[in-house]
Backbone bond lengths (Angstrom), bond angles and torsions (degrees), N, CA, C in turn:
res aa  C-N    CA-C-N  psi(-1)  N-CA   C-N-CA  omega(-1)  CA-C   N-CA-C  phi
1 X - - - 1.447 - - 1.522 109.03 -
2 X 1.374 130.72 118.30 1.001 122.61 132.67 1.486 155.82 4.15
3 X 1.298 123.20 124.73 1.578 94.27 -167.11 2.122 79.53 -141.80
4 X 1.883 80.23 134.38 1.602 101.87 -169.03 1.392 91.11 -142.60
5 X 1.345 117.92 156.04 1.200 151.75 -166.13 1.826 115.57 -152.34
6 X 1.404 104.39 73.09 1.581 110.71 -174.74 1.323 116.96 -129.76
7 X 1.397 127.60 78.97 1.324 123.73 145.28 1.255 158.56 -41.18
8 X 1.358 141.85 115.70 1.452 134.95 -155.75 1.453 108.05 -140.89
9 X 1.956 130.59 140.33 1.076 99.05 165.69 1.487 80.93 -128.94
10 X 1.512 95.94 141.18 1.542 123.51 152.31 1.295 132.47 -87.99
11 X 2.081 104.73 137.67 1.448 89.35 153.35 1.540 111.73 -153.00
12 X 1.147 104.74 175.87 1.623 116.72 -164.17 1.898 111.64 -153.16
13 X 1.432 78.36 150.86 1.679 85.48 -174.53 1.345 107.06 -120.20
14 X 1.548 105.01 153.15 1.476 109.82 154.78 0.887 141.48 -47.62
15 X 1.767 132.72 122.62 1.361 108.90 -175.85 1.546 145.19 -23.59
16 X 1.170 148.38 122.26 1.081 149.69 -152.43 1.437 113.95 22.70
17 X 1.202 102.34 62.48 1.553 136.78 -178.74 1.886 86.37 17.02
18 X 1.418 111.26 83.50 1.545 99.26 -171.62 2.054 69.80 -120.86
19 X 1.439 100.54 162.95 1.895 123.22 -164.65 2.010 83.01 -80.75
20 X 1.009 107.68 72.92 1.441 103.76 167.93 1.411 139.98 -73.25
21 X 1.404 106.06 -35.25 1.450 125.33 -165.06 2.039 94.32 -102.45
22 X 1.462 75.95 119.28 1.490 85.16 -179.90 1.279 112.73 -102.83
23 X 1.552 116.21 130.29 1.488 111.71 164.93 1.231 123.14 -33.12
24 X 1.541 145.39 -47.69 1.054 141.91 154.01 1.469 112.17 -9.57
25 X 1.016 139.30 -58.67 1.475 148.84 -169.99 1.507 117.89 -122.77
26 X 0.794 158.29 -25.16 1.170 166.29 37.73 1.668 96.43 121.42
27 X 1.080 96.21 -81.35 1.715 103.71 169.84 1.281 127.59 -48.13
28 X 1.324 102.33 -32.45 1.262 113.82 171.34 1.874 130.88 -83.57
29 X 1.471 93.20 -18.05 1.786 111.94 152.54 1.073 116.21 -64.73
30 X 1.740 121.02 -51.28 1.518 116.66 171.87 1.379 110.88 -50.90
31 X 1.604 126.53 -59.98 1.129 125.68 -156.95 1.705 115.50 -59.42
32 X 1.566 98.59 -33.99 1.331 88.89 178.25 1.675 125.77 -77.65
33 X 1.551 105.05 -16.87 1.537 117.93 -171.52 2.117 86.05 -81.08
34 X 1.038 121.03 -11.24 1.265 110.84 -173.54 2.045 103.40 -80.48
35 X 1.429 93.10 -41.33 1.241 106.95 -156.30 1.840 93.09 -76.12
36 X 1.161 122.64 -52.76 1.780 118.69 159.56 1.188 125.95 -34.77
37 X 1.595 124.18 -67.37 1.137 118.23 160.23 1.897 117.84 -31.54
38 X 0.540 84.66 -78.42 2.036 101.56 -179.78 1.828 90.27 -28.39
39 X 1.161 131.80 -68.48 1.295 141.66 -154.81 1.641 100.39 -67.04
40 X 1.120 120.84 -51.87 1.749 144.06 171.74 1.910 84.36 -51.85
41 X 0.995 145.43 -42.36 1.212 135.57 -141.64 1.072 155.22 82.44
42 X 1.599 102.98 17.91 1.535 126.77 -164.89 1.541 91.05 -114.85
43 X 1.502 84.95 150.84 1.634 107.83 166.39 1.810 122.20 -81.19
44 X 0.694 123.60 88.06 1.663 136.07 -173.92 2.265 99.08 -53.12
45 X 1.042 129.61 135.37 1.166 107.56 160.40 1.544 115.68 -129.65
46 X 1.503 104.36 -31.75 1.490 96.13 149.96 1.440 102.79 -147.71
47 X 1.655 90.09 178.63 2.181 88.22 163.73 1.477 96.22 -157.63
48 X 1.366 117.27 136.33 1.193 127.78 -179.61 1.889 112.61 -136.52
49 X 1.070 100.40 -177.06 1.312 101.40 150.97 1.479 108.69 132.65
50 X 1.307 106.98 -167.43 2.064 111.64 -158.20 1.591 107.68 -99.30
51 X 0.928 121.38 166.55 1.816 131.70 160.75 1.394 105.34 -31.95
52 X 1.592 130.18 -62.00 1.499 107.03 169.33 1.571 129.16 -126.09
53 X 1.748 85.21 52.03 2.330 92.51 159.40 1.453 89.51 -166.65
54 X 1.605 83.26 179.63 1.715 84.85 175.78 1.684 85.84 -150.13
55 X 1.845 100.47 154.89 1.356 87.40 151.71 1.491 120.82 -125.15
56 X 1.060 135.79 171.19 1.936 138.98 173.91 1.624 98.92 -128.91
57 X 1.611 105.24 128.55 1.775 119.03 157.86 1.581 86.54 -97.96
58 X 1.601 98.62 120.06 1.427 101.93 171.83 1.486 104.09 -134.49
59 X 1.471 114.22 144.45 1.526 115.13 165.56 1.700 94.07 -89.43
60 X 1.621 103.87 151.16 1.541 120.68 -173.69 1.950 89.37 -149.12
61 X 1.356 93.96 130.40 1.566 125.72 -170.56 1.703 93.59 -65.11
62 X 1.268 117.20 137.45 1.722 113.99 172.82 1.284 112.95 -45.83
63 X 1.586 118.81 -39.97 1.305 123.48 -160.25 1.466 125.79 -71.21
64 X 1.650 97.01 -14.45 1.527 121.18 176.74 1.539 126.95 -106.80
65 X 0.945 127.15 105.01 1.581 143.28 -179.43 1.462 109.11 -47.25
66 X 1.126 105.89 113.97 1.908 134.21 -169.51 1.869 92.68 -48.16
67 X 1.252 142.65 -22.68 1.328 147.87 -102.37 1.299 85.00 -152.26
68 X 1.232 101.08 -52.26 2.484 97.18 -169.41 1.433 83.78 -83.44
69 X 1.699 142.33 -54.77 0.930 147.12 -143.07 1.755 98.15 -70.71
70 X 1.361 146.92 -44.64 0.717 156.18 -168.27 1.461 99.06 -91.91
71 X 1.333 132.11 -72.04 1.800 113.39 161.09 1.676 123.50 -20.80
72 X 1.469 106.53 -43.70 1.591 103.37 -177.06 1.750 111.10 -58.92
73 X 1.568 109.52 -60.02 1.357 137.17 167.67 1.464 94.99 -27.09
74 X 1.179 127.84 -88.13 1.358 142.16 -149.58 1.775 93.39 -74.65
75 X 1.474 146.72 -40.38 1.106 129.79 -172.76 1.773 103.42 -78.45
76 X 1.552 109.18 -40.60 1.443 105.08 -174.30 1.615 110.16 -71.58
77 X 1.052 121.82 -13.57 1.231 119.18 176.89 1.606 128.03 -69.99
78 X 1.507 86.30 -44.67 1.890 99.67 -175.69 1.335 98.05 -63.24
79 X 1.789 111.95 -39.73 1.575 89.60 -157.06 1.277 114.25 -80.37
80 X 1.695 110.40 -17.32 1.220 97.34 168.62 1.920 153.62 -89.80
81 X 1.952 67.78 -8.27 1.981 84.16 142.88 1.636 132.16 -57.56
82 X 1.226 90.18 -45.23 1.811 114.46 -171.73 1.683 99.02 -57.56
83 X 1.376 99.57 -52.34 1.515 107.18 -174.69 1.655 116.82 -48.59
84 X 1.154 108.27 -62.47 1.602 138.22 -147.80 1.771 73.70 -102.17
85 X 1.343 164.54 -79.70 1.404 130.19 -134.58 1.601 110.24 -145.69
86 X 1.493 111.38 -14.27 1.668 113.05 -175.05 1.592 114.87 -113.35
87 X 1.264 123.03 -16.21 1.652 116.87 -178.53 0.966 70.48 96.95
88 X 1.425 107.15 -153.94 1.896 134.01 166.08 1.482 104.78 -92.76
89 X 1.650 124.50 55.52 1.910 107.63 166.81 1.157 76.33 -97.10
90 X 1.404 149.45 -68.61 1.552 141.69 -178.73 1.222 123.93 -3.49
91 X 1.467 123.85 96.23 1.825 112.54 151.10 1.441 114.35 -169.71
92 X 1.400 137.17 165.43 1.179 137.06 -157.42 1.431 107.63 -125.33
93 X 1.946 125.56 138.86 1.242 141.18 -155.15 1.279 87.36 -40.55
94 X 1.490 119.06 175.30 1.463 104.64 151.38 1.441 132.45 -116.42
95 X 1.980 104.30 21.84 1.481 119.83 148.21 1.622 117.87 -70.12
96 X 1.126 122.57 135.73 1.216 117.31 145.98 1.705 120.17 -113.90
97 X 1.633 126.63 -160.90 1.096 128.39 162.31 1.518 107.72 -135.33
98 X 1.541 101.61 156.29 1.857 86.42 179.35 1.706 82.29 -165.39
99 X 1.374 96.31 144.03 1.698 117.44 -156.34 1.902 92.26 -126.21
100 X 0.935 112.38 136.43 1.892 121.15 158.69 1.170 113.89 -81.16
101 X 1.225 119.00 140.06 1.898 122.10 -159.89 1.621 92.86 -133.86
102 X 1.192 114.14 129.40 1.443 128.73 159.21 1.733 109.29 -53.98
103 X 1.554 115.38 123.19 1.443 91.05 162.11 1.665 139.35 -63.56
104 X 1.263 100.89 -7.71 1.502 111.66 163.69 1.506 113.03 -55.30
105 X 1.189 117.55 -26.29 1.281 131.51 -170.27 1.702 130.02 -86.62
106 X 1.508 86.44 -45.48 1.367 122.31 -168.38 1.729 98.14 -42.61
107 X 1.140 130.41 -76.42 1.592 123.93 175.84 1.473 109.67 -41.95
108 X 1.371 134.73 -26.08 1.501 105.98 164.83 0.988 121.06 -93.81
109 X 1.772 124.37 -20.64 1.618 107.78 163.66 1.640 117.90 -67.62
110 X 1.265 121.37 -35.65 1.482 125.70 175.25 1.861 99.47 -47.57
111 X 1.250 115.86 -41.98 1.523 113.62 -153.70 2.021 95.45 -90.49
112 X 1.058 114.93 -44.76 1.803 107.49 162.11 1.432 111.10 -59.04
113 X 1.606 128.52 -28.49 1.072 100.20 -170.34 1.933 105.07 -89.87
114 X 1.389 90.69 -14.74 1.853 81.97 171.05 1.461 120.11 -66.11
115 X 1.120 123.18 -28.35 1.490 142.74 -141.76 2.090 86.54 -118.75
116 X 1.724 107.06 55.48 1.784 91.48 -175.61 1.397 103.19 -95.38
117 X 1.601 107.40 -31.57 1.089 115.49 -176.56 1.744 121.75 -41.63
118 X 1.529 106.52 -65.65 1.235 146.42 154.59 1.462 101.70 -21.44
119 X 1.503 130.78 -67.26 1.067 117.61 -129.04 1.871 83.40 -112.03
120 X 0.949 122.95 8.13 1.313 131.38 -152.20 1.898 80.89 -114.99
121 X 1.450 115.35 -55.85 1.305 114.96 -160.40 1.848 101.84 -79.15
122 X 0.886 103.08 -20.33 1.539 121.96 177.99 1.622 110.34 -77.56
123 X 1.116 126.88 -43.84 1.447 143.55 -166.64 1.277 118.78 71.28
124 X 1.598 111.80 43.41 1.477 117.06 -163.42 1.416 93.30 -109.57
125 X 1.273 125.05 41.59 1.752 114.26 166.15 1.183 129.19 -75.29
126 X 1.814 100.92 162.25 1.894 99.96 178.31 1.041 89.39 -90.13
127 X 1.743 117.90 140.31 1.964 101.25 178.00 2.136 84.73 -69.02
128 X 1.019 133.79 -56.79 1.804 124.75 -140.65 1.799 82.30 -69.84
129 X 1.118 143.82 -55.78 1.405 109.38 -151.87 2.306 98.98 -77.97
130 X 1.275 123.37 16.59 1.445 129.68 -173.13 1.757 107.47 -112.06
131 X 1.402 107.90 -13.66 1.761 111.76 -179.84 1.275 128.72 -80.95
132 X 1.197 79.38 108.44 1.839 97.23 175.90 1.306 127.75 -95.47
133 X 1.287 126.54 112.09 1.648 100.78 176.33 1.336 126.22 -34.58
134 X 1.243 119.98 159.44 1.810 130.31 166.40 1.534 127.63 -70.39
């Protein structure tokens, strides 16, 4: 086995960045984007985020393309919102952004991205780890 050390944090918005993700369920979007990741073979370390984005610090295996890995995430997710609580109004742009993180780093992007709520209601954002395409 291989031994890799690759950090990334992603993020992505709701279609036309509309407040989609409802607390109601919400947790339960993370949990499942936790439980995919994991299955795909990636290391999940956190996932947070607002009514319309989210972000994930995820480790992703060399062997797997940052690009399918994040398509899987983002297609298995909607549908299984759609399924379980929205019909099909559920789904996400189909830009995202995704940044490489030093592990030196990694505990303070993991710890802003827990703290979105907070830092969102505060107006204490990083604009580069918050950019989303348009």
């Amino acid at each position: 086995m291989s031994y890799w050390r690759l950090f990334y944090h992603a993020v992505w918005s709701t279609s036309d960045r509309q407040p989609l993700i409802d607390p109601a369920w919400e947790k339960h979007l993370y949990d499942y984007l936790w439980g995919k990741a994991t299955a795909l073979d990636c290391i999940p370390h956190t996932i947070n985020g607002m009514p319309d984005h989210l972000h994930i610090v995820i480790s992703i295996p060399p062997r797997l393309a940052v690009a399918t890995i994040i398509g899987q995430l983002k297609g298995a997710s909607s549908h299984r919102i759609n399924k379980l609580y929205l019909g099909s109004k559920f789904a996400w742009q189909g830009e995202y952004s995704v940044f490489s993180i030093s592990e030196s780093t990694l505990e303070k992007v993991v710890g802003y991205v827990n703290k979105q709520k907070q830092h969102h209601a505060e107006r204490e954002l990083i604009d580069m780890l918050e950019a989303t395409p348009d």
